[in-house]
N, C-alpha and C positions, 0 to 999 in steps of 0.2 A: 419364851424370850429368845432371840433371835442372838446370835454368837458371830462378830464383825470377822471377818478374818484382818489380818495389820493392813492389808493393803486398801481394804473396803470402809479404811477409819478414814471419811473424808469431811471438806470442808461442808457444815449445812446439819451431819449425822448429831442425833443425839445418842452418848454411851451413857455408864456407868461405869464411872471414876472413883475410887478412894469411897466408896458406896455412896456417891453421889450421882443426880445425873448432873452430866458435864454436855455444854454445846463443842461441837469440834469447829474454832477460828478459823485454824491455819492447818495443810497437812503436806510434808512435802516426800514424798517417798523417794531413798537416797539409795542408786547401788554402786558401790563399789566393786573395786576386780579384785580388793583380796577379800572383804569381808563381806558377812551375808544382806542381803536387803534390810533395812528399816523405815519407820515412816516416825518422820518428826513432826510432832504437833503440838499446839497451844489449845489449851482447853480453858473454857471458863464454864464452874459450877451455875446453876441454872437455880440452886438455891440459895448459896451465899454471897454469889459474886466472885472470888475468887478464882483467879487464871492459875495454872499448870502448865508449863512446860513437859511432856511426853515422849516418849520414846519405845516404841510396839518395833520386836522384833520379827524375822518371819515364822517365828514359832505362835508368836501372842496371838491369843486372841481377845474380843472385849463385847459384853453383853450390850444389845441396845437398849436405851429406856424407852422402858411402857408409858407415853407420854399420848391423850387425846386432848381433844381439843372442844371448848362445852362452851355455850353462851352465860353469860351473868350479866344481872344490871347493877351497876354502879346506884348507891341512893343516897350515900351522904358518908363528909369526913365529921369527923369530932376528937377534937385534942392529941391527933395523928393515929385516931381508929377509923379505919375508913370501910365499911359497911357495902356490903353488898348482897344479893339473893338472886334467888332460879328464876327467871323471866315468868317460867310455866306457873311458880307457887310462890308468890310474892311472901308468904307467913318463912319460907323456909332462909331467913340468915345466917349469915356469916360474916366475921371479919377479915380483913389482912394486914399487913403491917405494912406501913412504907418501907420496911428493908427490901419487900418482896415485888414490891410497883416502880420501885426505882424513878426512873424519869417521868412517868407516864403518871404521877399523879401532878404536874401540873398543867395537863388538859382533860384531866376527868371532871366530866359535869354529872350532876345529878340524872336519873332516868334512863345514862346512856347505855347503849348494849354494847359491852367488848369483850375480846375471846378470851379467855382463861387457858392455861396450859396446865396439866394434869399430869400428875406422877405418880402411876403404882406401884408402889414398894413393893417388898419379898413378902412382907404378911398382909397384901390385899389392902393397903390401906393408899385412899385417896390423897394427894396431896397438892396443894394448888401453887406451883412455881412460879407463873409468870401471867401479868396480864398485857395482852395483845390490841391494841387500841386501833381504831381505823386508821388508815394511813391519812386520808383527807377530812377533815373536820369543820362543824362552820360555829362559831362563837358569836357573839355580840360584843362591840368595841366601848365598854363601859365609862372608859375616859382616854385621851388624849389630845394633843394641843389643836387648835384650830387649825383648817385649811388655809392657804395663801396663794392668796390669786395666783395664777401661773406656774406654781411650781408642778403641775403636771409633767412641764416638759423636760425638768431634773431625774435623776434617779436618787435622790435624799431621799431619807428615810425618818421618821420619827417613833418612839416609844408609844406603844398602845395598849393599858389595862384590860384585858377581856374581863366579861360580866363574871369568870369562875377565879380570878385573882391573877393570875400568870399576866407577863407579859413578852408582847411580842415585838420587833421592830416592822414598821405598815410604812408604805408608801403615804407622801404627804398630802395626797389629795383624800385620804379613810378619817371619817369623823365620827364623834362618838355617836350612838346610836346604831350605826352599819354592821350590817353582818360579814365576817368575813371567813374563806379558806384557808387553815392551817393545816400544814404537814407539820404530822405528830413525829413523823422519824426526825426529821430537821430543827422543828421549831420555825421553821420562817412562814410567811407569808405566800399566800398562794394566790390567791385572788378575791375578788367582791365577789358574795353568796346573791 
């Protein structure tokens, strides 16, 4: 496990916080002319969600997390278990919790392949923190109001139920049936698939 020195805690790095892994937000390293360097930063846990407030002296140092990165397929929620396995061994299941999928369960579909983020603990044990969904996505538009003539040439928007429940706001010419591009960072509309 690799040892950050204070000034190497930057924004993007993942540590080990409070024996958590923590993402580093924010980092801003401060020097003063009487006192010694520090780096101020915001961290937020990568397992519970929870932000920190930081302050690494130029003495501190702070371990990085043992974090890789695995494919899994999404195959179905049920009563807020949401089910998924290893592309390679579809018999090999597991669950996770929506504490841990946060936003990103409402554009997981059935079958789909998104990245998982992995944490090895001090006693070698796997732990799956975060799941990583493609940035562009294409859905089926399972209901929304009809099209009206001419409103292409507006920028209005309307409400559209994708086939997997969420919904999105679509430009008014998208009718039910179409396929469309969603940004999962955003949630908004991207274009016709």
């Amino acid at each position: 496990m690799a040892l950050l020195e204070y000034n190497e805690i930057k924004q993007g790095k993942i540590i080990i916080y409070e024996d958590e892994p923590c993402l580093v937000m924010e980092s801003h390293v401060a020097r003063t002319q009487q006192r010694k360097p520090q780096n101020q930063t915001k961290l937020k846990s990568l397992m519970t969600g929870r932000t920190y407030n930081a302050t690494f002296q130029g003495s501190d140092m702070a371990p990085e997390a043992d974090i890789t990165k695995r494919d899994v397929k999404f195959l179905y929620s049920n009563r807020g278990e949401f089910w998924f396995c290893d592309p390679e061994k579809p018999a090999d299941r597991f669950k996770l919790e929506e504490k841990i999928l946060g936003e990103t369960v409402k554009f997981l579909q059935p079958n789909e392949i998104v990245t998982a983020l992995v944490f090895t603990n001090d006693d070698d044990e796997e732990v799956i923190i975060s799941i990583k969904l493609p940035v562009k996505m294409t859905f089926v538009v399972k209901e929304t109001a009809p099209s009206i003539k001419g409103s292409t040439i507006t920028n209005s928007t309307k409400p559209a139920t994708l086939a997997n429940g969420s919904v999105v706001n679509v430009p008014m010419f998208v009718n039910e049936g179409d396929k469309i591009v969603v940004n999962t960072d955003t949630g908004e509309y991207v274009e016709r698939a």
